[in-house]
N, C-alpha and C positions, 0 to 999 in steps of 0.2 A: 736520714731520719726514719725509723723504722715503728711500727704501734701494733702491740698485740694484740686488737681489734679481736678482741671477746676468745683466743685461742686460749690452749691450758696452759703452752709455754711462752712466757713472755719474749718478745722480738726484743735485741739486740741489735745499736750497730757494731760494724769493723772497726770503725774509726773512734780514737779514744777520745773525740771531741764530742761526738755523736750527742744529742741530745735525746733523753727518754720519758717520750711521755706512754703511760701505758696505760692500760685496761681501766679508764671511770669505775668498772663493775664491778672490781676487784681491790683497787686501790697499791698506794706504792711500797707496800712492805710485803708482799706477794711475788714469788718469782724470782727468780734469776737475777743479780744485780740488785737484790735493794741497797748492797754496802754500798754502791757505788751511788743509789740516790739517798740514802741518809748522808753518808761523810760530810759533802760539802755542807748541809746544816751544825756536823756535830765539829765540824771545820772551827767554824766559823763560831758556833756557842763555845766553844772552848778559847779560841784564842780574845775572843770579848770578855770571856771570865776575869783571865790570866791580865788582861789590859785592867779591866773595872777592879777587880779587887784587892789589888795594894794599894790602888791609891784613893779610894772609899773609906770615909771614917763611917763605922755603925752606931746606929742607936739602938740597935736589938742585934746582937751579935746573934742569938739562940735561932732566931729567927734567917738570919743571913746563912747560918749553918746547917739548919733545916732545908731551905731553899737549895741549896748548892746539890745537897745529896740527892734533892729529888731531880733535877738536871741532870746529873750523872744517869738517876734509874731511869731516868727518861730515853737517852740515848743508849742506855745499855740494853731496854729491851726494848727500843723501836729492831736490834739487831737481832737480840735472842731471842725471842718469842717466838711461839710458831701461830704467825698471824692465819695462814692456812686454814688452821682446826678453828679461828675464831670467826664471830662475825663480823662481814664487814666494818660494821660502825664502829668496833672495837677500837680500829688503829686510828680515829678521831684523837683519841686518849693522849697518842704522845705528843702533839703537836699540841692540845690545850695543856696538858700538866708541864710544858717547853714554857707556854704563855704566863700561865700561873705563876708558876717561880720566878720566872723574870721580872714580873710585878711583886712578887714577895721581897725579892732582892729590892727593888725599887726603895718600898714601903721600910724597909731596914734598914737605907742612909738615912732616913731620917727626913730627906728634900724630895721622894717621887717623883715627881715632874720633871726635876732638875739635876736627876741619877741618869746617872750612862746607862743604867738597866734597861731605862724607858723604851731606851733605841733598839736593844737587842729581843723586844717585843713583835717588829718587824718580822722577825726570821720565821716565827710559828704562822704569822699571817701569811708569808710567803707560801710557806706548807701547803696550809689551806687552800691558798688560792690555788696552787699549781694540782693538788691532787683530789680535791675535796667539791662538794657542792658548793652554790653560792651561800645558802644558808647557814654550812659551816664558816664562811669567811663572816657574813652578819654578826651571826650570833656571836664570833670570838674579836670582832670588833668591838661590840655591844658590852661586851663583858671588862674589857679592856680598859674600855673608856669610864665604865661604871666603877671599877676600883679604884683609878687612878684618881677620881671624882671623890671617892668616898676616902681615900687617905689622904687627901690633901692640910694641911696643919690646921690645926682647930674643927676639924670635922665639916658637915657638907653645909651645917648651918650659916658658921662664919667663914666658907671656904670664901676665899678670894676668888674677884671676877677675873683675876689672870689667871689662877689656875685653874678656874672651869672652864674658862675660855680653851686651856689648853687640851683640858681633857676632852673638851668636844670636840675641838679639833682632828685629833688625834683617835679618837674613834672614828668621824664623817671621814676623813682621810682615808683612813684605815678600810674604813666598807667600799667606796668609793677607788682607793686603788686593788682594794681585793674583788672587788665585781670586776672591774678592768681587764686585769691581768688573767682572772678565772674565764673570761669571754674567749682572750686572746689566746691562752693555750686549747681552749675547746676548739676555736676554731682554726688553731695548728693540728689540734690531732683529728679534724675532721677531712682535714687536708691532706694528713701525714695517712690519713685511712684510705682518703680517695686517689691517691697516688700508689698506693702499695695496691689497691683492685684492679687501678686499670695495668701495674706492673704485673701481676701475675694472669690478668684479663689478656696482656701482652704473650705474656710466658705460653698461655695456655692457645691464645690461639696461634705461634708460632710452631707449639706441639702438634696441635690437629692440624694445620697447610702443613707441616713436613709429613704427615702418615697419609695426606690423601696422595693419591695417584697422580692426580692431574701436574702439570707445571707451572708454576707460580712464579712471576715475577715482576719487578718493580724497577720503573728504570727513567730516568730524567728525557721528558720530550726534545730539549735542548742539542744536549750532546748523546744521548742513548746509554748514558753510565746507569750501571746497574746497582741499587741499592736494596736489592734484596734479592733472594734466590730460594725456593724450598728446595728438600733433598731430593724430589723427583726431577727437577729442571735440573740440576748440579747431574743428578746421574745419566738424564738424558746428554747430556753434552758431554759426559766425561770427567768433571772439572768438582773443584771441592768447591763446597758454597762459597768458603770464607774468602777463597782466593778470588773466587768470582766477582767481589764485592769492589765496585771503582773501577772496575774494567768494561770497555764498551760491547754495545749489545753486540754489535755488528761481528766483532771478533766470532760467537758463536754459530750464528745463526746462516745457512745454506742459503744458496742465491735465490731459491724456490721461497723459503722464508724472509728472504729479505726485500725482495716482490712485495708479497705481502704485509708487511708491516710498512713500505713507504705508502701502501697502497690504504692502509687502513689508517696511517697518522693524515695524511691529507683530508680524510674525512671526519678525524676524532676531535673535538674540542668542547666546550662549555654546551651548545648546543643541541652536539652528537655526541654523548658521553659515555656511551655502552656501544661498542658494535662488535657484530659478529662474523668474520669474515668467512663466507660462503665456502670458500673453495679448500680444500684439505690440502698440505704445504709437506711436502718431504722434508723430514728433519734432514737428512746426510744421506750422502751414496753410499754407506756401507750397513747400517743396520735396517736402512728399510722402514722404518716408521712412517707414519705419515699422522700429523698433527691440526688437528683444527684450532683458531685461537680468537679467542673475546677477548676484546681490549677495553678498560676502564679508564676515562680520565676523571684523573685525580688531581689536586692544588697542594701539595707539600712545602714543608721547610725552603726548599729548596725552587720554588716554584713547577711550571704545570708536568705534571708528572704520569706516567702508565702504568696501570697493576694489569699486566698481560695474564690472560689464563689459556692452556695448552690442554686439550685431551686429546689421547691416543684415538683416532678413529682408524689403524691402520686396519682390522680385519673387519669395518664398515667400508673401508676405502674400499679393497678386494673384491670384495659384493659388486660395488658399484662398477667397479672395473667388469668385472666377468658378466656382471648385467647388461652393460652398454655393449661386450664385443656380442653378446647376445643378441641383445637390441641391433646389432649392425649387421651379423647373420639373418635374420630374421627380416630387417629391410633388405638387406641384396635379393634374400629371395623372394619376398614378397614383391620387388620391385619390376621382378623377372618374371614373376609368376605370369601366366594366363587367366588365370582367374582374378577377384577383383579380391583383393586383401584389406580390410579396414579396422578400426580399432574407434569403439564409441564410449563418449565418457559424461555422465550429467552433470558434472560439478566445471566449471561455476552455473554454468548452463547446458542444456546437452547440443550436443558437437561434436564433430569426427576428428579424432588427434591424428589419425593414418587414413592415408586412403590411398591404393597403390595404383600406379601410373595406364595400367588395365584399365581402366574404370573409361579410358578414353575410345579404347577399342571395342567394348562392351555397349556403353550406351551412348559414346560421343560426346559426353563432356569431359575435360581437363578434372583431374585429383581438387586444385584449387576452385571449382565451381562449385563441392561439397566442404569444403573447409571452412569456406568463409560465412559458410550458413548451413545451416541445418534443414533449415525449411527450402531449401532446392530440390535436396532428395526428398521429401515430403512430395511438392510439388507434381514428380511423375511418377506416385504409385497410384495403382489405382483405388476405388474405394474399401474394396477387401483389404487388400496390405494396410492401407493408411489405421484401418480401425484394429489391425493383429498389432501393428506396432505403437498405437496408442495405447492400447490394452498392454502392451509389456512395459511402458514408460510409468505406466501408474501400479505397476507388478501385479495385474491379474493374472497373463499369464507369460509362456515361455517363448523361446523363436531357438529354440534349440534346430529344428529343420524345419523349414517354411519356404513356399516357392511363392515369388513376388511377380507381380507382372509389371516394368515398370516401359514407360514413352521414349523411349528412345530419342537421340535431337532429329532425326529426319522424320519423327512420326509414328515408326514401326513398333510395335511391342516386341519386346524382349520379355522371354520369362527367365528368372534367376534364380537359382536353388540356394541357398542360402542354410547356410552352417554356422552357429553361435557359441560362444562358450563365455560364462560369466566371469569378467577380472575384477578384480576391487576397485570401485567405482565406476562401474563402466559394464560394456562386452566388447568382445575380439570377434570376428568371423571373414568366415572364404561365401562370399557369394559366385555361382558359376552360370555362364550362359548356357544354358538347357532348354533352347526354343525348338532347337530343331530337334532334339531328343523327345520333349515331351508330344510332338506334334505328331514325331513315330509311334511312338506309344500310344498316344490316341488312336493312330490308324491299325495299328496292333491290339487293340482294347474293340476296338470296333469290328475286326476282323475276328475274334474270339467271340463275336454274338451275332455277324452275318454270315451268312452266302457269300462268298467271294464271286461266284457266278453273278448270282442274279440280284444281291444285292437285300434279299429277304431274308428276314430273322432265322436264323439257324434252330438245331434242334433245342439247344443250352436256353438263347433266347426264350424260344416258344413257351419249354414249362416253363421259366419267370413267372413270362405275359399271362396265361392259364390260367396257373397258381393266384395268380392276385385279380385278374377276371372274375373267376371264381367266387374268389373271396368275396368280391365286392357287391358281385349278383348276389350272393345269398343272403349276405346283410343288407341289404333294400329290399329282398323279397322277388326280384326279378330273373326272367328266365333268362340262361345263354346256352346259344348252340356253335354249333361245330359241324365244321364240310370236311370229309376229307375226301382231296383229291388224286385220282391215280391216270397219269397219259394212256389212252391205247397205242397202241404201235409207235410207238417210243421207242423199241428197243428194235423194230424194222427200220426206223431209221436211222440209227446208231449205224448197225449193219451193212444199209445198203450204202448210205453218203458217209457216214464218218462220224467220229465223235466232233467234228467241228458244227457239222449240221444240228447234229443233237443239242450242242451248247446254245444255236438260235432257236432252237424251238424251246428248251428252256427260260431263256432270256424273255423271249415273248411274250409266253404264259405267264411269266413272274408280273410283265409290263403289262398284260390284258388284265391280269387279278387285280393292279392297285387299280387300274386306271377303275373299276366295276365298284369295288371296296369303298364303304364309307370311312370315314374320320374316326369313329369308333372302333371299327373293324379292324381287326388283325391279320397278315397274310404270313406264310411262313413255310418256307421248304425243311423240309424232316428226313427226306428222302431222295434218290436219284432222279425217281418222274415224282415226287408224290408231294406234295402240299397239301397247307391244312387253311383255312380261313375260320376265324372265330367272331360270332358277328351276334348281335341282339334280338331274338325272332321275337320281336314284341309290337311288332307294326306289319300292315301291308308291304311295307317297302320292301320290309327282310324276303318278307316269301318270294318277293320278283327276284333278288338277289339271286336265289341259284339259278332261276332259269335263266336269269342273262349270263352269267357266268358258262353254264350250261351251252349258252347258244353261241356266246365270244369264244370258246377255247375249241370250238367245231370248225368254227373258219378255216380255209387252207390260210400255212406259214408260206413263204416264199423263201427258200434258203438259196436263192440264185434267179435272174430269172430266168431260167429254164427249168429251175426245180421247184415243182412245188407241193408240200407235204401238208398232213392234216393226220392232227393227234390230237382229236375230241378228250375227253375226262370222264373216268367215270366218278361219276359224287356217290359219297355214304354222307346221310344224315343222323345228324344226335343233337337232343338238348336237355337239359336238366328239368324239363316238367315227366320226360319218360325216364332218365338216367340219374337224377340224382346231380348231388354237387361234386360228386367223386372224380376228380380228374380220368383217374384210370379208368373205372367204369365209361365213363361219357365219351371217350377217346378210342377204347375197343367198342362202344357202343357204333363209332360212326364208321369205325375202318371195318366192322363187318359187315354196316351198310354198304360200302363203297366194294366190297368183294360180291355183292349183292347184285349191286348193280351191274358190276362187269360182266358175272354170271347171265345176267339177262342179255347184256349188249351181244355178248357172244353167241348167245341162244338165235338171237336174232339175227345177226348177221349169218349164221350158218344155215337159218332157213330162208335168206333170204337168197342165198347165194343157190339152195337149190334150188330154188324157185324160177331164177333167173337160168338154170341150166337145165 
């Protein structure tokens, strides 16, 4: 049963039983085959003719003759016409002027009611009904009933109550099976329309699943018969759909695939009626594919049934592959490494996904005493670390290089340098033990601003200390001074005992200057014998300061006890109420004190010696 459902070409079936209901919108003398739906009307008014009128006497022959012709042009041009170019309502025409004459014929026996015409009145309501509105079947009932009413013998005055009887009849009839029958074909061709949408709603999605990619298929939970295939599963396997079709799944499907699908019916039913099976399934050993597959349950004809669906993830599988033997280089050596290798991620919470087996020899806990918590390692950093890696968890800032200090389990700090690099969701890094390196460093950082002798600020040190001395005096307004100091006979006792002796009388001095030095004061070798103190001459105190210093560095050294040496100082004074804030000035200010003084020491000593001789 097929319906032209509002197209230009009216639908046809194959089969010459077919019945055709076509386009309401257009009507049945439109299209393709109307011979074939007028005939059986023009069938059927002709062989009734041929029965009714030999054996009809007339009382109006002119009349019966009239009538007949207009029957013939009735069915001649429900045929020839071209209803196309007219309107719609036009082809009402032939199925009323069918009714017309047939009641004309009636009313020309003579008896109306009681003519075999009457009956063939039927066939134009059939029309109606089957092509026409309900209105058309009313009104040609209404009309029907109204002549046969109004010919009845002696007119409608003295009609007889059996022939009105009849003629109501025969109208209500008439409306009553023409609504009927006009419901029951609407509602065939509303049928015959809902059927031919989801037939080609069928066609059409059978079209799009064969042009997608993926593989498609449909197969009874029972036994695994396949009743359906697109053309990508058929070509994945090899196999033509059609052949496919009532053959069992299992025949196609690799031992990898067939894992997987006991593994996903055991879980599939009313319940679980979509699942996704995780794992990617090798179609076959020879082309390499590798296939993911969602399984739909579904309830068919046939009862519970699975619409499988396949997508290629082979050059996703690939990835994953070369990722993992990645991931598995990357743990061998990470797990080898010396350094501690981790991997940190904040989702669902933050947590350490890696942490390499190092981590035990580094700070003395097990990999899993950070895994299973996060706030462990929190735990032994100290308060600096704890607030650098807060500050990265809420993205203030980075840890791209940062050294940690964390408690190690016996106690000890560990310091760990610490290397980061951002991953999606997360960071990666090498933390390394650098306790005893940095503690070098320090003693090397600290060796770049002392005396290695004697343990006093170096030359580099001094201007710093000065420089910011300086600065600070002059901005409060207060004075600072400056001693410098140079050993006498320093360099006769290098000579006579050795550079070893000289290094104690060095050491000495350095040890007599702090012990004399206040907490403010600065002490600082610059030179071989020569030192500088930088101190505040803004009290009594200060000015005792040189003279004890003066009177301590007079003392004899002992470099043995049998030896014993004496290397006095000579002091140059300077301060910034005579020199200004000028480093350099106040600095040459005191060392040409201190040449000053030696000058005189010397003066003196040589008359004293002649004095003594």
């Amino acid at each position: 049963m097929t319906v032209a459902n509002g197209r230009s070409d009216e639908m046809t079936g194959s089969s010459p039983h077919s019945v055709h209901l076509v386009d309401a919108t257009r009507g049945p003398l439109i299209g393709d085959g109307r011979l074939r739906r007028v005939l059986p009307f023009a069938i059927t008014a002709t062989v009734g003719m041929l029965v009714a009128l030999p054996s009809t006497s007339w009382t109006r022959p002119g009349l019966a003759l009239l009538s007949s012709l207009l029957v013939v042009a009735a069915l001649t041009g429900a045929v020839a016409l071209p209803w196309h170019r007219l309107p719609r309502a036009t082809q009402v025409a032939v199925p009323f002027v069918f009714l017309v004459t047939t009641l004309l014929l009636a009313s020309a026996t003579g008896r109306v009611i009681g003519s075999p015409f009457v009956t063939m009145a039927l066939l134009p309501l059939l029309w109606l009904s089957l092509y026409e509105s309900r209105l058309a079947v009313v009104v040609a009932s209404m009309v029907a009933g109204m002549m046969l009413w109004l010919e009845v013998p002696g007119g409608s005055a003295q009609a007889p109550a059996q022939a009105t009887a009849s003629a109501l009849v025969i109208a209500v009839c008439g409306v009553g099976m023409g609504i009927t029958l006009h419901g029951l074909v609407a509602d065939a061709r509303g049928l015959a329309r809902a059927l031919r949408d989801n037939q080609v709603a069928l066609e059409d999605g059978a079209m799009i699943l064969n042009s997608l990619p993926e593989r498609v298929s449909r197969f009874r939970i029972g036994d695994h018969v396949i009743n359906y295939c697109n053309a990508a599963w058929a070509d994945q396997y090899n196999v033509d759909a059609q052949a496919a079709m009532g053959r069992p799944l299992d025949e196609f499907l690799s031992e990898d695939e067939l894992g997987g699908l006991h593994a996903q019916l055991a879980l599939l039913g009313p319940d679980s009626p979509i699942l996704v099976d995780p794992v990617a399934r090798a179609a076959d050993s020879t082309s390499s594919h590798w296939l993911q597959w969602v399984d739909r349950y579904v309830v068919g004809l046939d009862g519970p049934q699975v619409l499988s669906i396949g997508r290629d993830v082979t050059d996703r599988h690939e990835v994953e592959r070369l990722l993992a033997e990645s991931e598995a280089r990357f743990r061998d050596l990470a797990d080898k490494s010396a350094d501690v290798v981790w991997r940190f991620l904040l989702e669902p919470v933050p947590h350490f996904d890696y942490m390499s087996p190092s981590v035990e020899n580094v700070l003395g806990y097990p990999p899993s005493h950070f895994l299973e918590d996060f706030g462990h390692m929190m735990s032994i950093v100290d308060d600096q670390g704890t607030k650098v890696i807060e500050g990265a968890l809420r993205g203030e800032s980075g840890l791209e290089r940062v050294d940690f200090r964390f408690r190690h389990a016996n106690g000890s700090i560990v310091v760990g340098e610490t290397r980061t690099t951002v991953i999606a969701g997360g960071l990666q890094g090498v933390s390394r033990d650098v306790t005893e390196l940095r503690q070098v460093q320090a003693e090397l950082s600290a060796l770049a601003l002392r005396d290695s002798l004697t343990g006093l600020a170096n030359r580099r040190l001094f201007d710093e200390l000065f420089a910011a001395k300086l600065a600070r005096a002059q901005r409060n307004g207060l004075p600072l001074g400056i001693a410098f100091l140079d050993l006498d006979g320093f360099k006769h006792v290098n000579d006579k005992f050795g550079h070893s002796a000289g290094d104690i009388v060095l050491r000495e001095t350095a040890r007599r200057l702090l012990a004399m030095v206040r907490g403010a004061d600065t002490v600082a070798r610059v030179g071989g014998d020569e030192f500088v103190v930088i101190y505040e001459p803004n009290d009594a105190d200060s000015d005792n300061l040189i003279q004890r210093i003066d009177q301590e560095l007079s003392a004899p050294i002992n470099i043995t006890p049998s030896i014993v040496v004496s290397c006095p100082a000579s002091i140059g004074l300077a301060d910034t109420r005579a020199a200004g804030y000028n480093a350099a000035n106040l600095l040459g200010a005191a060392d040409k004190a201190m040449y000053e003084a030696k000058r005189r020491r010397q003066e003196f000593e040589t008359l004293t010696r002649r004095v003594a001789g």
